[in-house]
BASEKE-130125 format. One record per atom (N, C-alpha, C, CB): residue in three letters; x, y, z. Coordinates in pm, whole numbers, plus 50000, padded with zeros to 5 digits. Glycine has a CB too. Example, Ala and Ser with C-alpha at 12.3 -4.5 7.8 and 13.67 -1.06 7.14 Angstrom:
<pts>
ALA513194943150780;ALA512304955050780;ALA513204967050780;ALA511314955350905;SER512854977550708;SER513674989450714;SER512905000350787;SER514084994050572;
</pts>
This chain:
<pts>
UNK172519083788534;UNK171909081788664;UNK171539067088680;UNK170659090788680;UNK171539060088817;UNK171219046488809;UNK169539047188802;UNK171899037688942;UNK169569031388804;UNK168119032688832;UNK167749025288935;UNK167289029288727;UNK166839040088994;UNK166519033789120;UNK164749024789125;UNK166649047889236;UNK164829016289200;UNK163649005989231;UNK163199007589368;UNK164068990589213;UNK161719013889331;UNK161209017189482;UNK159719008189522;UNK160869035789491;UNK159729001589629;UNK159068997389652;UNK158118997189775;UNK159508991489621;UNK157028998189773;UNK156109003489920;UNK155598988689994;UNK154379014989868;UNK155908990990131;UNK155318984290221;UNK154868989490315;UNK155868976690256;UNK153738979690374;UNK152218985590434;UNK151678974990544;UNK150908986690297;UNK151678987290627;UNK150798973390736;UNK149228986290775;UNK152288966490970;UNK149138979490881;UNK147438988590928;UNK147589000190956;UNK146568984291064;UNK148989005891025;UNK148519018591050;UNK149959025790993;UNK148009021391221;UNK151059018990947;UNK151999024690885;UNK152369017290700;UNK153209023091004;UNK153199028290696;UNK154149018590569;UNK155629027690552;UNK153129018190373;UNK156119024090454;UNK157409027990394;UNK157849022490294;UNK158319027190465;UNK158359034190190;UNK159209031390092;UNK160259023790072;UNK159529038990067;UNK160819019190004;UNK162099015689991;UNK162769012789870;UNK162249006690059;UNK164119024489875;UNK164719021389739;UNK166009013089751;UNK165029034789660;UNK165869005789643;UNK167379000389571;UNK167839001289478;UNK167668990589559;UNK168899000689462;UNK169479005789322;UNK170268993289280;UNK170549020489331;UNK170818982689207;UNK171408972589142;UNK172688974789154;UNK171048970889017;UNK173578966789264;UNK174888971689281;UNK175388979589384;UNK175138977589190;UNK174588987389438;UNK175048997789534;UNK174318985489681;UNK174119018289498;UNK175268988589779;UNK174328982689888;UNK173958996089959;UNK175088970389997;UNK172738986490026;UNK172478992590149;UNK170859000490053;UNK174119004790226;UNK169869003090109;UNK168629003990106;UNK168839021390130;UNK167758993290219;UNK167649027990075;UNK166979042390089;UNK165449038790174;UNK166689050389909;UNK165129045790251;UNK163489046890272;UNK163229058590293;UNK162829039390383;UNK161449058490289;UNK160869072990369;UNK159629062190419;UNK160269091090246;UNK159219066890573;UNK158069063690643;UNK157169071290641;UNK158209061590751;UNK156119065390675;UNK154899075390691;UNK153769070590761;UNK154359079690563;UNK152779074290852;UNK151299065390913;UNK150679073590852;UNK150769063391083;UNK149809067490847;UNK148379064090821;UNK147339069190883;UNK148179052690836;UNK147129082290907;UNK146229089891002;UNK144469091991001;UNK146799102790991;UNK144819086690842;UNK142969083590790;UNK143229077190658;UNK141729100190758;UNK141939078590613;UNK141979069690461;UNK142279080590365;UNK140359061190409;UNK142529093590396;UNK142319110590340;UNK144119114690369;UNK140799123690476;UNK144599106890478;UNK145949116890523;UNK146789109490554;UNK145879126890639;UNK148199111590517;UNK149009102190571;UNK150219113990577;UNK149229086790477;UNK150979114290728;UNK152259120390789;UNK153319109590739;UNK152199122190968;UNK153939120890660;UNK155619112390616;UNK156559119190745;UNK156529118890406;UNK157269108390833;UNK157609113490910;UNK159519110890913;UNK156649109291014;UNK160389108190828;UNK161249103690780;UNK161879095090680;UNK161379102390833;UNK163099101890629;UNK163689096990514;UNK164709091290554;UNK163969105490419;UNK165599081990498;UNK167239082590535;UNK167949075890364;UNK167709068790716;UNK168839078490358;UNK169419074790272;UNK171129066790303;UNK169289086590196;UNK171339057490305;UNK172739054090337;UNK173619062290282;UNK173099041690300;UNK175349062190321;UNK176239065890240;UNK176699061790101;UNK176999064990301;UNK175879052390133;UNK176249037989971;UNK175939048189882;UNK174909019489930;UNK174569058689911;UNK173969056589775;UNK173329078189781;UNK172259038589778;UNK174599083189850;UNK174329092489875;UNK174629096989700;UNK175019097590008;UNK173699115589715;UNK174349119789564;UNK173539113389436;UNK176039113589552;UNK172649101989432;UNK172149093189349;UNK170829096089324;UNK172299080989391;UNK170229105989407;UNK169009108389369;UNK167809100589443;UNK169049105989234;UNK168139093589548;UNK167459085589594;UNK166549088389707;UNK168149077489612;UNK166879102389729;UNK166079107389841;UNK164679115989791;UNK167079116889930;UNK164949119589675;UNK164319128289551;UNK163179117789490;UNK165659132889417;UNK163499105189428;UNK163039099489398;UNK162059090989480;UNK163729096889348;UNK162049091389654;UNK161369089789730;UNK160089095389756;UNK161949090689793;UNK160649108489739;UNK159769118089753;UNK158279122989614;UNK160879129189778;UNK159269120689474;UNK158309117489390;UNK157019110389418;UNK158859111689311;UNK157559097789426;UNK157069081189493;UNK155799084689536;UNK158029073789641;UNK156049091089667;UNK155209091089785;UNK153669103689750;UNK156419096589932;UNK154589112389665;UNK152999125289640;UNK152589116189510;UNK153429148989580;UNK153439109889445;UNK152489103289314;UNK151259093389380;UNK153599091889198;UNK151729086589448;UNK150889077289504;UNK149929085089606;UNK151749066089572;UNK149919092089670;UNK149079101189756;UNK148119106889625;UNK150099114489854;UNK148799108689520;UNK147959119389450;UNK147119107889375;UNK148869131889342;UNK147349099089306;UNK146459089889301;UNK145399083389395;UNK147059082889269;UNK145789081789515;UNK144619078089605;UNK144009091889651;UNK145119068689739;UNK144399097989621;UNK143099113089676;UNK143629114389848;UNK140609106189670;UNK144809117489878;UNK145569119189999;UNK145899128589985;UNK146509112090036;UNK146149138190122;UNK146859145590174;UNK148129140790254;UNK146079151690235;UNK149529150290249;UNK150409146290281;UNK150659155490439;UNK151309146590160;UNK150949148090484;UNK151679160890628;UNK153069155790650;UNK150749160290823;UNK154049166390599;UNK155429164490600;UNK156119166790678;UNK155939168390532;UNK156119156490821;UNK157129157890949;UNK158519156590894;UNK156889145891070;UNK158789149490806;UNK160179148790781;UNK160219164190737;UNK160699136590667;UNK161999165290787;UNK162669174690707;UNK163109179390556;UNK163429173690749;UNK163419164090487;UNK163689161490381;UNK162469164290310;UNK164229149790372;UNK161549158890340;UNK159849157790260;UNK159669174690265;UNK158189146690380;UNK159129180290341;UNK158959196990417;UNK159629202690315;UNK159729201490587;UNK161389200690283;UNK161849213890230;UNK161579207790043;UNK163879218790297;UNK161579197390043;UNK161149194089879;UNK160149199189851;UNK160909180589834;UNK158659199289929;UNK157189207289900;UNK157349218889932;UNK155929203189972;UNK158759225489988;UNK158259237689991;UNK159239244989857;UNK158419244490156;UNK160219234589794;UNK160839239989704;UNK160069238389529;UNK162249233689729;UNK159349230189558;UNK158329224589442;UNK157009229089467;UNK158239208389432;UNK156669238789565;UNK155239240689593;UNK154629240089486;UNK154869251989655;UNK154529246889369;UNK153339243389269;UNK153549229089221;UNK153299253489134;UNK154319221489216;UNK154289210289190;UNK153169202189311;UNK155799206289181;UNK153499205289430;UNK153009194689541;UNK151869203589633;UNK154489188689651;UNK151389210889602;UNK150359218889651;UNK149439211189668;UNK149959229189580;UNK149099208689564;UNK147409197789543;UNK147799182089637;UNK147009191489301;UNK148819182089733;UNK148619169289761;UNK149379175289955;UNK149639155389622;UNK149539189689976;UNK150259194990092;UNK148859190890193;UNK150839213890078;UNK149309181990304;UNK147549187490404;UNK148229195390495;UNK146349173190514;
</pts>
């Protein structure tokens, strides 16, 4: 598997992920705002064709409840992609579903 490099950016009332992988072009993200200091709506993923198959949409999604689960967040999963991962991992992502 490659390895992917994800990195978060943040402004006041939004941010987003973003992965790269070394070699492959073209970028992965997932978005999300900022609805309190308690909740943040992930409201889309995309993944290019570059880098479809690679795990990069998966690894987004890790990303985003690790870091929620460290700051003491709730997630609200407008995306599609986000939605069917917590509902396929529910005991995994329970403690972080708002």
């Amino acid at each position: 598997m490659s390895d992917i490099a994800i990195t978060r950016e943040d402004s006041d009332t939004k941010g987003r992920y973003v992965a790269t992988i070394t070699g492959v072009e073209g970028e992965g993200e997932m978005t999300f705002s900022k609805a309190s200091e308690t909740m943040i709506i992930v409201d889309h993923t995309a993944v290019p064709d570059s880098m479809r198959g690679m795990g990069v949409a998966g690894a987004l999604a890790l990303r985003v409840i690790s870091d929620a689960r460290a700051a003491g967040q709730k997630i609200v999963p407008l995306c599609p992609f986000l939605r069917g991962y917590m509902d396929r991992h529910r005991e995994e992502t329970s403690d972080v579903l708002g």
